[in-house]
C-alpha positions as CSV (number, residue, x, y, z in Angstrom):
1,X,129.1,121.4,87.4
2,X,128.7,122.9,90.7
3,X,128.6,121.7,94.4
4,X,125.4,120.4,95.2
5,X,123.9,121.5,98.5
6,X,121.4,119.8,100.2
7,X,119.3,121.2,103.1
8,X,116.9,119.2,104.9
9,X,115.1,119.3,108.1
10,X,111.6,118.1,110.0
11,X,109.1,119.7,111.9
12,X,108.8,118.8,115.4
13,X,107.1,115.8,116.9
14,X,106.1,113.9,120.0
15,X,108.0,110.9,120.7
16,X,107.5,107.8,123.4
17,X,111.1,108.1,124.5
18,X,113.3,111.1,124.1
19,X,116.3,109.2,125.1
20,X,115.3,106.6,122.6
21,X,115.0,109.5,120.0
22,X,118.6,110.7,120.5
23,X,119.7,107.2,120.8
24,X,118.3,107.1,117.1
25,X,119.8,110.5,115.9
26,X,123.2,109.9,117.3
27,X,123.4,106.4,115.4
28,X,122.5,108.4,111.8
29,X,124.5,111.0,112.8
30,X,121.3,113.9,113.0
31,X,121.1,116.8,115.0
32,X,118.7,117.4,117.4
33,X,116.2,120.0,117.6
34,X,114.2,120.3,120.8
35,X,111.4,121.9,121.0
36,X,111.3,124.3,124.6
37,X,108.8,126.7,124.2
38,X,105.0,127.4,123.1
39,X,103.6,125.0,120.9
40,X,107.2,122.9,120.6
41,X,107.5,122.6,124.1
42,X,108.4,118.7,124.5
43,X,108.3,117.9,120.4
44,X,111.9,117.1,119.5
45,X,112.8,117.4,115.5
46,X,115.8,116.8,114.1
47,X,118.1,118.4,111.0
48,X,119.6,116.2,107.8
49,X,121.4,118.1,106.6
50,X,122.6,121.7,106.5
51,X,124.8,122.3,103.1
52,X,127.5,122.6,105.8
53,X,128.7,120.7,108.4
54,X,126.1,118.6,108.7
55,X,126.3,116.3,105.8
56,X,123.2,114.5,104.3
57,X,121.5,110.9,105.0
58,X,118.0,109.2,103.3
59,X,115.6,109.2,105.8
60,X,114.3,106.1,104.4
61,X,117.7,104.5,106.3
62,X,115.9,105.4,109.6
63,X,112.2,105.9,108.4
64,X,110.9,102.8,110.2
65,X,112.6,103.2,113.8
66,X,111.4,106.8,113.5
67,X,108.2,105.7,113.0
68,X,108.1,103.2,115.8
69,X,109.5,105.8,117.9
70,X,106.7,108.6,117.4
71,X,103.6,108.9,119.7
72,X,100.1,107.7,118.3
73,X,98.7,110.3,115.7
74,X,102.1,112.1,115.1
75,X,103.4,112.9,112.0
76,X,107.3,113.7,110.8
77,X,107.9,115.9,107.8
78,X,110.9,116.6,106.4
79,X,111.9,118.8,103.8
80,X,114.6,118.9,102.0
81,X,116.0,120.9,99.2
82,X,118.7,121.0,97.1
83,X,120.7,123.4,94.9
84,X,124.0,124.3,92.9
85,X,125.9,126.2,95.5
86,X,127.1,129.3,92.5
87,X,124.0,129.1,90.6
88,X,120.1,128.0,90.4
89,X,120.2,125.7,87.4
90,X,118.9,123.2,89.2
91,X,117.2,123.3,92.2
92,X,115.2,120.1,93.5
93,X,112.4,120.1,96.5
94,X,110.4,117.0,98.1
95,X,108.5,116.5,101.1
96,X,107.9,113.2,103.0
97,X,106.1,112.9,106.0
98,X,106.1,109.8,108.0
99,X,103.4,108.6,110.5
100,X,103.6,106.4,113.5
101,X,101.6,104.0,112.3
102,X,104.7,103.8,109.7
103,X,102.5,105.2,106.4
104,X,104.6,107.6,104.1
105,X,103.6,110.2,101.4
106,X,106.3,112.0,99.3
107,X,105.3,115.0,97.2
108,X,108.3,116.2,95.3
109,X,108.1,120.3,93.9
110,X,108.0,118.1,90.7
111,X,104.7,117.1,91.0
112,X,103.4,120.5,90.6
113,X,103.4,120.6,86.8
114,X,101.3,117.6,86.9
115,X,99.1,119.5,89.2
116,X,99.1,122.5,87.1
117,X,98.1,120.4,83.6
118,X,95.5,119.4,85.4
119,X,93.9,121.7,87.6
120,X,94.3,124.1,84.0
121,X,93.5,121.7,81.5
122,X,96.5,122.5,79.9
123,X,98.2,119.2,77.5
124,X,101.0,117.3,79.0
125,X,104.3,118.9,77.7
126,X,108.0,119.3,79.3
127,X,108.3,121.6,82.7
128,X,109.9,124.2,80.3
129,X,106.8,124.2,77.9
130,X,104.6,125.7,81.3
């Protein structure tokens, strides 16, 4: 089997304290994105994971500090993918966003043949089978 890479990021954000924020990303080991220009001017984000150096954490550790920590009305989302390094034989996707009022809602790439079935009428079968 090959190395599995993960690569996982969010979007950016408001926050009630930034130096609460890095406080929070420096104790699960995240990197920070800040936002300095145009519509990211003051949002902060931060990465998971890169495949690289930066080596991969559940956000569900950390979800409900995170949470605590975003302004009223502000949403996380992090994506995250994942993949055999030397080949595409598997690949895995999920989203999960995270509001401050501490609500969550995961939609995995998964859930698409589901979608599909329905939206198509087509009868439940294996992802292959689509």
């Amino acid at each position: 089997m090959d190395e599995f890479v993960e690569k996982s990021r969010s979007n950016y954000f408001r926050v009630k304290s930034g130096a609460e924020f890095e406080k929070l990303c420096e104790k699960w080991g995240l990197e920070i994105l800040y936002g300095e220009s145009g519509i990211r001017a003051g949002k902060f984000g931060f990465i998971i994971s890169d495949g690289y150096r930066q080596k991969g954490r559940s956000i569900h550790k950390f979800k409900n500090p995170l949470s605590e920590l975003l302004e009223e009305e502000e949403i996380c989302i992090v994506r995250t993918v994942a993949y055999e390094r030397d080949s595409m034989n598997e690949l895995h996707a999920r989203t999960i966003a995270i509001d401050s009022q501490g609500r969550e809602l995961t939609v995995d790439l998964d859930d698409l043949y589901a979608m599909v079935r329905k939206e198509w009428g087509l009868e439940a079968g294996t992802p292959e089978e689509l």
